[in-house]
C-alpha positions in Angstrom: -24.4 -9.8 -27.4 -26.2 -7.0 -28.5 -23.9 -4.8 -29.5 -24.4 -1.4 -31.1 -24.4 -0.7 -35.2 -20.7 1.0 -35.5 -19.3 -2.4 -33.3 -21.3 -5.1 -35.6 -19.6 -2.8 -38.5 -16.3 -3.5 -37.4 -16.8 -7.2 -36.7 -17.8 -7.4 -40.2 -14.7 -5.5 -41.9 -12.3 -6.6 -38.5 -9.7 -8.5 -41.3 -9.9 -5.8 -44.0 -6.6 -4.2 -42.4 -4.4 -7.4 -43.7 -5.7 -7.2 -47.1 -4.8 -3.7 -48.1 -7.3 -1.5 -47.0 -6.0 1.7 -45.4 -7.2 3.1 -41.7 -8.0 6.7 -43.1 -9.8 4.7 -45.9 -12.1 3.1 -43.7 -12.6 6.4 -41.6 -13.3 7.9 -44.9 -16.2 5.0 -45.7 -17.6 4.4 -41.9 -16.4 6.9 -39.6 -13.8 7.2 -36.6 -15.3 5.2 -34.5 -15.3 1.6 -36.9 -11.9 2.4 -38.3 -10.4 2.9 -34.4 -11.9 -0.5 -33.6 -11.2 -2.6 -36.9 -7.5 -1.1 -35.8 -7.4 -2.3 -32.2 -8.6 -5.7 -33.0 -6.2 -6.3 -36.2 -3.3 -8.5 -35.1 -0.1 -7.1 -35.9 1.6 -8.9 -38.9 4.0 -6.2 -41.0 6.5 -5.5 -38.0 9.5 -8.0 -37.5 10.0 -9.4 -34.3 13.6 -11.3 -32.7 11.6 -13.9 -31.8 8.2 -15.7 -31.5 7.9 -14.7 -27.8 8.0 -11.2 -29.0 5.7 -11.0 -31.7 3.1 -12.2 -29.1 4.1 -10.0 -26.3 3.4 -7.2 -28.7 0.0 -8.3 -29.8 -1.4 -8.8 -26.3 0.2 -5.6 -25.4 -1.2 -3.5 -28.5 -5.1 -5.2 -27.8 -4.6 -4.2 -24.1 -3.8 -0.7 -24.8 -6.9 -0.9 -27.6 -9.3 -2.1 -24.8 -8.7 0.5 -22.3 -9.6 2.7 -24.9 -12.6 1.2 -25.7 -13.7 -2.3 -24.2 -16.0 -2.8 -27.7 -12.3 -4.0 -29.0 -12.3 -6.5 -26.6 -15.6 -8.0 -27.6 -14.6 -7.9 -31.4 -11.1 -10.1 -30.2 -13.4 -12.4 -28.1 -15.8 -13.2 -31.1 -12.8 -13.2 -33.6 -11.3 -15.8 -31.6 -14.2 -18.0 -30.8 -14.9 -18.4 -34.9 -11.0 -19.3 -34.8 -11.3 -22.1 -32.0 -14.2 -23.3 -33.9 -12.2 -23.6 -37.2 -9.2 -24.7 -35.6 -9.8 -28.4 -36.4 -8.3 -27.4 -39.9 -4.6 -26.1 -39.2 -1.9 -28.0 -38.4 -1.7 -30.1 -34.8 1.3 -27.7 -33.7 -0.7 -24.4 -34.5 -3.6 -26.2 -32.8 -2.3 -26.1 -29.9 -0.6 -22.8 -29.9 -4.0 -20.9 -30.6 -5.5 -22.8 -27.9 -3.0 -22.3 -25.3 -2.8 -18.4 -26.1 -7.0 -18.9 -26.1 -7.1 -20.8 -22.7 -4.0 -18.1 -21.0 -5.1 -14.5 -22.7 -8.9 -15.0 -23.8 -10.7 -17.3 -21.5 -9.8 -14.8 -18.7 -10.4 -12.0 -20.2 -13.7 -13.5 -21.1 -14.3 -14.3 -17.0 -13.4 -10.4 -16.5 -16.5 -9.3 -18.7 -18.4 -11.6 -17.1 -19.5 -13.6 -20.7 -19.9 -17.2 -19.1 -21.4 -18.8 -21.9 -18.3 -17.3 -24.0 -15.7 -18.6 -21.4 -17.2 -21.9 -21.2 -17.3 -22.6 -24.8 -13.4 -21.3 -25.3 -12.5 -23.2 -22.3 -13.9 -26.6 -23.7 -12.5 -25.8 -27.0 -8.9 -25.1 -26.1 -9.5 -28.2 -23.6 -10.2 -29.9 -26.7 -6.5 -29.6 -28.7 -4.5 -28.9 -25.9 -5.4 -32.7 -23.9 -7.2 -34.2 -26.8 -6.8 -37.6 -25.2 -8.2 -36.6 -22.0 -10.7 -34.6 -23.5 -12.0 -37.4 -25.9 -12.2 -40.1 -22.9 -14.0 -37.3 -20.6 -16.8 -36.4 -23.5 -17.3 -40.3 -24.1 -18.0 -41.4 -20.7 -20.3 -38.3 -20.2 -22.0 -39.1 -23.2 -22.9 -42.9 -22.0 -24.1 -41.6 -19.0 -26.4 -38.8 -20.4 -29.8 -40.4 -19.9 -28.9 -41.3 -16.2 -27.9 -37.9 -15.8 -30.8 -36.2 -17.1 -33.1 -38.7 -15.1 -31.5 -37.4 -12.2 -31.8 -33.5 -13.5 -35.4 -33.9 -13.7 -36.0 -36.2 -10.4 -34.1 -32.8 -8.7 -36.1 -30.3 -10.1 -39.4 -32.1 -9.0 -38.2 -32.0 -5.1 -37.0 -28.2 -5.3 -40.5 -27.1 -7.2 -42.4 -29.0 -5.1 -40.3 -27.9 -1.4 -40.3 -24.0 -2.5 -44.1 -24.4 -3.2 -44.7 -25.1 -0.2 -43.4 -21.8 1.3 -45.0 -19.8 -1.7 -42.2 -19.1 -3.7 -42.5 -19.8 -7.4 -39.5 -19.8 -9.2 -39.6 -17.9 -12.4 -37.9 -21.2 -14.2 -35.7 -24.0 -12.6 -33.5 -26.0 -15.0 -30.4 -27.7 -14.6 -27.4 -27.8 -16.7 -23.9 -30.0 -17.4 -21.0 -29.1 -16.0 -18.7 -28.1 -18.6 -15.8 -30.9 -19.9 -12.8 -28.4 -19.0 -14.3 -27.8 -15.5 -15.0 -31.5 -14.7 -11.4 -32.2 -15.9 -10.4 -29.4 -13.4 -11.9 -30.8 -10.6 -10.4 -34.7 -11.5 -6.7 -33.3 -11.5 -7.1 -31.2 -8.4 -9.0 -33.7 -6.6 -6.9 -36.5 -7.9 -10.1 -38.4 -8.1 -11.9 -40.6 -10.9 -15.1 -39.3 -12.6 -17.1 -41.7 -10.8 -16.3 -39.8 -7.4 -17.2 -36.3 -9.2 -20.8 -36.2 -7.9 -21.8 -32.8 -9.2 -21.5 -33.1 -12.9 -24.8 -30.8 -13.0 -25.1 -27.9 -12.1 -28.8 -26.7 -11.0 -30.1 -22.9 -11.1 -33.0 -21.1 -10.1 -34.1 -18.3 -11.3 -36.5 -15.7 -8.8 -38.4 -12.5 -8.8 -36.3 -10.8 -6.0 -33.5 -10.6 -3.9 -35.3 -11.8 -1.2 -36.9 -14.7 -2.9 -33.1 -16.0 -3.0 -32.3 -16.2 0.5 -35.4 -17.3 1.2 -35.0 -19.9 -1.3 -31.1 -20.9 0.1 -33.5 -21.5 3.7 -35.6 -24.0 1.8 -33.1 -26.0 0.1 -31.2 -26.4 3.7 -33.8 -27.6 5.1 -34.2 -29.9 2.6 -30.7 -31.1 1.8 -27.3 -30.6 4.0 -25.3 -28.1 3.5 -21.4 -28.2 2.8 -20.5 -25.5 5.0 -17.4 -24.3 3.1 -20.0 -24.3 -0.3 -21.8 -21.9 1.1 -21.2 -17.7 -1.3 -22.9 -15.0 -1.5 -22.5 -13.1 -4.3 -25.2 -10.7 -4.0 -24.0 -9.2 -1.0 -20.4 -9.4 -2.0 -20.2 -9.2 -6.0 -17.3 -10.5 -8.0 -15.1 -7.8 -9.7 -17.0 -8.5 -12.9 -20.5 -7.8 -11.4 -21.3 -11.4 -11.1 -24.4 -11.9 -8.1 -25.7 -15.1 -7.2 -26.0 -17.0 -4.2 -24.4 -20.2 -4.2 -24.4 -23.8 -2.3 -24.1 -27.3 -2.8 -25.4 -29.8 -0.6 -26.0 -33.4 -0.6 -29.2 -34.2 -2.9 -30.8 -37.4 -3.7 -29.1 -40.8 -3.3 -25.8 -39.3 -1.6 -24.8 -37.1 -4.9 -23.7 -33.6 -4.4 -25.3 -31.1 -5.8 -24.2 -27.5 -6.7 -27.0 -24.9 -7.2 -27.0 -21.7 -7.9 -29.9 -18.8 -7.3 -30.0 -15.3 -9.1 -32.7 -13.0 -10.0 -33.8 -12.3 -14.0 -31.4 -9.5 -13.9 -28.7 -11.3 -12.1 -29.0 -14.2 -14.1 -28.6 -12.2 -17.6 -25.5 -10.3 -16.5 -24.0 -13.6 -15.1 -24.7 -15.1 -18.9 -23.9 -11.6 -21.0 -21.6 -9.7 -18.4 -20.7 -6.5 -19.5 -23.5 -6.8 -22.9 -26.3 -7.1 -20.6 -26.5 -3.5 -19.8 -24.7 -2.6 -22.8 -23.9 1.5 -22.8 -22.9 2.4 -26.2 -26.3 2.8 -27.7 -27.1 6.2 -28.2 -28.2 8.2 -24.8 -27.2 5.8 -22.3 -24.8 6.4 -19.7 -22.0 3.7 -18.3 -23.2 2.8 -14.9 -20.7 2.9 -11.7 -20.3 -1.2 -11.7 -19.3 -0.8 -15.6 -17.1 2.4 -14.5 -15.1 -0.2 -12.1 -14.7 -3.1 -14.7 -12.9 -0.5 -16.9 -11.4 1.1 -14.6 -9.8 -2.4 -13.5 -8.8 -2.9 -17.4 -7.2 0.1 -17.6 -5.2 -0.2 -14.3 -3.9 -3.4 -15.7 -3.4 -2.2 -18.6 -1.2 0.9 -16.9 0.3 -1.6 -14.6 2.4 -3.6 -17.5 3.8 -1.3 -19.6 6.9 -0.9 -17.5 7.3 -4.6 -18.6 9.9 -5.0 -21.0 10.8 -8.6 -21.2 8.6 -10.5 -23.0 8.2 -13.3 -21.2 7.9 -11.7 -17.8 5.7 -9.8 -19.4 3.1 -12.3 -20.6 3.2 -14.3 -17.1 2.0 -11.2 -15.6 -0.6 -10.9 -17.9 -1.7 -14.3 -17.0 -1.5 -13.7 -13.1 -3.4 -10.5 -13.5 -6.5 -12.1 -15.6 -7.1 -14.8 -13.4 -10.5 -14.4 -11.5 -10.2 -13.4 -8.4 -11.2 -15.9 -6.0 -10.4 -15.5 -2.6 -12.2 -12.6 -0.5 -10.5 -12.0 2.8 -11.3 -9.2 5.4 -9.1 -7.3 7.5 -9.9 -6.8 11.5 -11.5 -3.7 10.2 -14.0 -5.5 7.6 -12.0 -4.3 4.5 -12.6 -6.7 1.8 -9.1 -8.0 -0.3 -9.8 -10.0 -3.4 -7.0 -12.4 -4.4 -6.5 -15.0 -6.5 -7.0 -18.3 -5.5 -4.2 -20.4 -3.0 -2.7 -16.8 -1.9 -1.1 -16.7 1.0 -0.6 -13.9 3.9 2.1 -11.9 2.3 -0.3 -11.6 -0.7 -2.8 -10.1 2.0 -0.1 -8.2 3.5 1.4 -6.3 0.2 -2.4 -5.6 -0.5 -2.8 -4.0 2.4 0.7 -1.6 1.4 4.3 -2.4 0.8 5.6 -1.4 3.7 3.4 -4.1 5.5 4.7 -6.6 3.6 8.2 -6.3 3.6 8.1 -6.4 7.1 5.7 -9.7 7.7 6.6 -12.0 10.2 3.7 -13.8 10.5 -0.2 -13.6 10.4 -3.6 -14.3 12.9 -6.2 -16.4 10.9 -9.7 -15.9 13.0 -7.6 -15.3 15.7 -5.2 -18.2 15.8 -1.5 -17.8 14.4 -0.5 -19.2 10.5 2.5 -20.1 9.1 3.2 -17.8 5.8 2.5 -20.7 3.5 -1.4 -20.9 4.7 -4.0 -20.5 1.5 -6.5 -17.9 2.6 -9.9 -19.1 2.2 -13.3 -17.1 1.7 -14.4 -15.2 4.5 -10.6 -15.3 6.6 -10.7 -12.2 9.0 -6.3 -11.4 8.4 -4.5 -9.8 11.2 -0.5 -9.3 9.7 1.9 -9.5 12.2 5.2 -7.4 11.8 8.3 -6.5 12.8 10.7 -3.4 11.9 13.8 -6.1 11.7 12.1 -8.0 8.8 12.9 -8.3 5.3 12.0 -9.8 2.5 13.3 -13.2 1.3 14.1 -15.1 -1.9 12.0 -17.8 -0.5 8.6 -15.8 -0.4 8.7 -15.8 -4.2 7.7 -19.1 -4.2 4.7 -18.3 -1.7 2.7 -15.3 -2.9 0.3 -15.3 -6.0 -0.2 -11.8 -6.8 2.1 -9.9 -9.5 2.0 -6.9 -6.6 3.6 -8.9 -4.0 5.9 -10.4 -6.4 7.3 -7.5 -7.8 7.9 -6.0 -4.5 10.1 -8.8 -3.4 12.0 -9.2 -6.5 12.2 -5.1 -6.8 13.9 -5.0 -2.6 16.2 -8.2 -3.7 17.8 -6.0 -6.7 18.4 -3.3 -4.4 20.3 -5.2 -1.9 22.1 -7.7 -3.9 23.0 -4.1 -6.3 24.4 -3.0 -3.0 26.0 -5.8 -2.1 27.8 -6.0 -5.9 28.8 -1.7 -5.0 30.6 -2.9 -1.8 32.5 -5.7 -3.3 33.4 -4.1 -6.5 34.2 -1.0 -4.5 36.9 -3.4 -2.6 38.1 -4.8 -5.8 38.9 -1.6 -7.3 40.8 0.2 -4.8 42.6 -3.0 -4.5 43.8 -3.0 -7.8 44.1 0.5 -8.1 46.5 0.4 -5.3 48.5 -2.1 -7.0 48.9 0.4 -9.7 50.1 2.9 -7.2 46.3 5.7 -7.4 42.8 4.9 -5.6 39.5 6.0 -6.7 39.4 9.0 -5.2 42.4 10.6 -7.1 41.1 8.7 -10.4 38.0 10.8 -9.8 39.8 14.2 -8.8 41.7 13.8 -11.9 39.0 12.8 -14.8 40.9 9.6 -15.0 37.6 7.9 -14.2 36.0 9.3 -17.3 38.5 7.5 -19.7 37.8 4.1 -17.4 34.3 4.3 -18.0 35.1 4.6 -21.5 36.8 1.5 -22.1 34.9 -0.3 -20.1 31.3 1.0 -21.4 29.9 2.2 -17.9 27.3 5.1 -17.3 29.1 6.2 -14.1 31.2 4.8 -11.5 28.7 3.3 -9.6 28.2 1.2 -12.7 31.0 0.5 -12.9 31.6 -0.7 -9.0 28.3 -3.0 -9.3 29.8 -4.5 -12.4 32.9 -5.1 -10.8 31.0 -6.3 -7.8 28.9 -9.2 -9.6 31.1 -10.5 -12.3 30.0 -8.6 -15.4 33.3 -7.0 -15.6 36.2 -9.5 -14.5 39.5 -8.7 -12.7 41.2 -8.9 -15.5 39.4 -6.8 -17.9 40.3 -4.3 -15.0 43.4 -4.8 -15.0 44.0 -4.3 -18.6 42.3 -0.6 -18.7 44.1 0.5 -15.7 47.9 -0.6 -17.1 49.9 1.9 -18.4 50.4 1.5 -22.6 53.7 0.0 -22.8 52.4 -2.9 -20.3 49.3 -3.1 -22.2 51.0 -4.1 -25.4 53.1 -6.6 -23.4 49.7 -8.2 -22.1 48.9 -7.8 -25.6 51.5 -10.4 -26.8 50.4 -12.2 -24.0 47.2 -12.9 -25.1 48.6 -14.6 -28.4 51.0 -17.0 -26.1 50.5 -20.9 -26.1 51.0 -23.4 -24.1 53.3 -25.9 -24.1 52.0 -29.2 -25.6 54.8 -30.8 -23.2 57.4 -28.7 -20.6 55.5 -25.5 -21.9 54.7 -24.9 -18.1 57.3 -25.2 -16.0 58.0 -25.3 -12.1 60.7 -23.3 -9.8 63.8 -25.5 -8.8 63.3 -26.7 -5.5 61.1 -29.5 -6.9 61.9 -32.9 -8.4 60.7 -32.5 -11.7 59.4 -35.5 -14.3 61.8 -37.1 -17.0 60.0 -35.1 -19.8 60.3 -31.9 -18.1 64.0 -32.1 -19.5 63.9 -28.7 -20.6 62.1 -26.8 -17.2 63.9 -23.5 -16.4 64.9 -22.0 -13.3 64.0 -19.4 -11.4 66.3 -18.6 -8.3 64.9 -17.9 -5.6 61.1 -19.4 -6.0 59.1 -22.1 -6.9 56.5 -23.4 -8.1 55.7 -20.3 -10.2 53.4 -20.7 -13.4 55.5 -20.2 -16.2 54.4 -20.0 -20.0 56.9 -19.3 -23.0 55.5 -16.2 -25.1 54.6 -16.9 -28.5 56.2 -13.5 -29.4 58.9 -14.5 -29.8 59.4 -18.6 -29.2 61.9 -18.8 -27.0 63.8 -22.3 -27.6 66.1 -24.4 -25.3 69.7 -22.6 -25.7 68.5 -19.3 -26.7 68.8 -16.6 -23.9 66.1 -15.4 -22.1 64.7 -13.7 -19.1 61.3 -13.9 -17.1 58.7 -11.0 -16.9 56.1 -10.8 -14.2 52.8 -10.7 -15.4 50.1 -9.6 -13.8 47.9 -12.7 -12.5 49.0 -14.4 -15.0 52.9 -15.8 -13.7 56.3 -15.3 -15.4 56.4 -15.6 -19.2 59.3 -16.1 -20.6 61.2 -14.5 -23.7 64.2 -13.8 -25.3 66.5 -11.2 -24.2 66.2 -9.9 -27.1 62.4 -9.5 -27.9 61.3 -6.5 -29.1 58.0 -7.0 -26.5 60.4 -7.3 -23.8 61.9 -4.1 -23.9 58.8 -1.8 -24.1 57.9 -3.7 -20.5 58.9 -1.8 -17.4 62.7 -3.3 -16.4 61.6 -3.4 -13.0 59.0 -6.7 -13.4 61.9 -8.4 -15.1 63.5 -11.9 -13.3 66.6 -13.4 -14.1 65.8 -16.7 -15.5 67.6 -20.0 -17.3 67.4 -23.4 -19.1 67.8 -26.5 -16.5 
């Protein structure tokens, strides 16, 4: 790649970190700027981690924060792990495919957004290869038994577009045409749901020209010449991918019905396409960054900036994933503004692009002028008109539409809000109706402090913490109940909690029912029935002993014996006259 002296360095010394070797020693030996990158690509290994999630949350997290430092750590993680893919073949089938799915979800991508191809490509088909190695060994055989045919046809190609582009004087610098690579075939057979016999352009042609010019002039010759798929049809020169990718793009139908993708770039074009970001590389000494390489790292570091208020670790890794993938889809609003989104979004995507506010109140959307449903997958080139309405909101159900972390968080961030106020209002009515039952509300428990000692015990922040908690379930009724009864009924709920029931005619019903042959020993409360009853294990109350009922709160009458030392620190007033049937 090219790379300057103090990068190589570090790629060289990049392990040194595990094995002893000290960050100010390294300073000390090769200066700040080796020891800062030998630091930012060192996994981290000597902290602890709760789990396995965490401990790679926290390494993609640290090299993120390293590369929008400096995007030379990047390129050290990107070699690093392409000499571990290649060695993978050694470790242990389970670590195989752990490496390669953290290659295929972190690296690949981040390989994309540098614009390295041949990099991508070559970690792509290796992770392919442990994560599916049953599909990827039938794919490589079959492509291997047809290699002859195929190159017959590569060079039959080549002929007709040398010979066609002659004869409008254009003289391609070099025409070749290359494999498609495994994982992208096997990409194309899954989404297509179709066998490798139907997959028609397993070759991929390009051609390489002096000037921009030369490759529209070139995209004229080979339509007239072969037909076009319309929908094929990109330009990247005009319209660059976020990594500074230009070509010009189209497949058409080529010799004997096949379809044929081919792409045309310039020199130039055609090395940043292969090296990305290392084709111009700026860290030699006296070269500037240019504006396109000021955007890419600019992009990186907005990422970058955009997930550290991610906490949970695996929230925090899906985003990561979302965020890498290339953008795919380049829509325009009525005004020619250009949104890039990943591929299959939808109009709300488009919408919270646009701002917030735009798409929390979507309705609807005009796609060139004709009405979508909000499930529609924007395609290249769609002219977006959003349609809204000051009475929308957003839904539960558009988290299963949009594709961009933006949009996402949006709708999950309003959903908190209102089911948070929801939860204040019904905990709000919870409390004042079991405050009331305790003869105060909340506004006296506030004018007196009281509210402090109840946020206490029940380990709120304030009372609006304590409302929402209420509200959705975190604290239950009766844990209310218990911090807002006075001490001596505390310690009668107290000896409550130790009661048990009744293997048989422990829970008894009120007379005015018949009751069963076994419930020989029910008691009686006059004047009710069919009141849950349970004897307190404070004191075991037996048939013949005397007794008396207290009224608990939620809980029914328990019963114990008149002369129960629990019994008498309860208010007399809760007390029911009670007997043995």
């Amino acid at each position: 790649m090219r790379l300057d002296l103090d990068t190589i360095v570090a790629g060289l010394l990049h392990g040194v970190l595990k094995d002893g070797i000290t960050v100010e020693e390294l300073e000390d030996h090769f200066g700040q700027d080796v020891s800062l990158l030998v630091k930012g690509a060192t996994r981290i290994t000597d902290v602890k981690f709760n789990s396995e999630l965490a401990e790679h949350a926290d390494n993609v997290r640290k090299m993120l924060l390293a590369i929008s430092k400096d995007i030379r750590v990047l390129l050290l993680r990107l070699a690093d792990r392409l000499q571990d893919m290649c060695e993978l073949d050694r470790a242990e089938p389970k670590r195989q495919r752990k490496i390669a799915k953290e290659t295929m979800d972190i690296y690949t991508p981040l390989a994309s957004r540098l614009g390295i191809d041949w990099l991508k490509r070559e970690l792509e088909d290796l992770s392919f290869k442990y994560l599916y190695p049953v599909e990827y060994n039938e794919l490589n055989e079959k492509l291997e038994s047809s290699l002859e045919e195929r190159q017959r046809y590569v060079d039959e190609v080549i002929n007709i577009l040398r010979h066609k582009l002659a004869e409008f004087s254009i003289h391609p610098i070099r025409i070749f045409g290359r494999p498609k690579h495994l994982y992208s075939i096997h990409k194309k057979l899954i989404a297509q749901k179709i066998p490798l016999e139907r997959v028609y352009d397993k070759v991929a042609f390009r051609i390489i020209v002096e000037t921009v010019r030369e490759c529209y002039e070139t995209v004229g010759v080979i339509h007239s010449t072969w037909s076009p798929v319309k929908e094929r049809i990109k330009d990247f020169i005009a319209r660059p991918k976020a990594n500074n990718y230009q070509s010009m793009h189209t497949t058409v139908l080529g010799p004997r019905g096949h379809f044929i993708e081919i792409q045309i770039r310039t020199e130039e074009m055609d090395l940043v396409a292969q090296e990305g970001i290392a084709a111009h590389w700026a860290y030699k000494e006296g070269q500037r960054v240019n504006q396109d390489d000021m955007h890419l790292f600019g992009g990186l570091k907005k990422l970058v900036q955009s997930l550290q208020k991610v906490e949970d670790p695996r929230e925090f890794l899906l985003s990561v994933r979302e965020e890498l993938d290339q953008p795919e889809v380049y829509a325009l609003t009525p005004n020619g503004e250009v949104k890039e989104l990943p591929g299959k979004s939808s109009p709300l995507d488009f919408a919270y692009a646009i701002h917030s506010e735009i798409g929390d109140t979507c309705v609807g959307a005009k796609v060139n002028g004709r009405m979508v449903p909000l499930k529609y997958e924007l395609q290249d080139g769609d002219i977006v008109e959003i349609v809204t309405s000051p009475n929308q909101t957003p839904r539960r159900g558009w988290l299963a539409l949009v594709k961009t972390r933006k949009a996402r968080e949006r709708i999950r961030s309003w959903l908190r809000r209102e089911e948070k106020k929801k939860a204040l209002g019904l905990g709000r009515e919870i409390c004042e109706r079991e405050l009331k039952q305790n003869g105060t509300t909340l506004k006296k428990i506030v004018k007196t402090g009281h509210v402090r000692l109840l946020l206490k015990k029940l380990h709120c922040n304030s009372l609006d913490d304590m409302l929402v908690k209420v509200g959705n379930g975190t604290i239950t009724v009766q844990q209310l109940e218990k911090v807002l009864l006075p001490p001596e009924a505390q310690r009668e709920q107290e000896g409550l909690g130790r009661e048990l029931e009744l293997e048989s005619g422990g829970v008894f019903k009120r007379s005015g029912k018949k009751k069963k042959e076994e419930q020989k020993d029910a008691i009686t409360i006059d004047g009710a029935d069919d009141l849950l009853i349970k004897i307190s294990k404070c004191c075991s109350p037996v048939p013949g002993d005397e007794i008396i009922g207290f009224i608990t709160m939620g809980r029914g009458v328990s019963i114990h014996r008149t002369d129960c030392i629990n019994l008498r620190q309860t208010d007399p007033n809760r007390w029911l006259d009670v007997e043995w049937r």
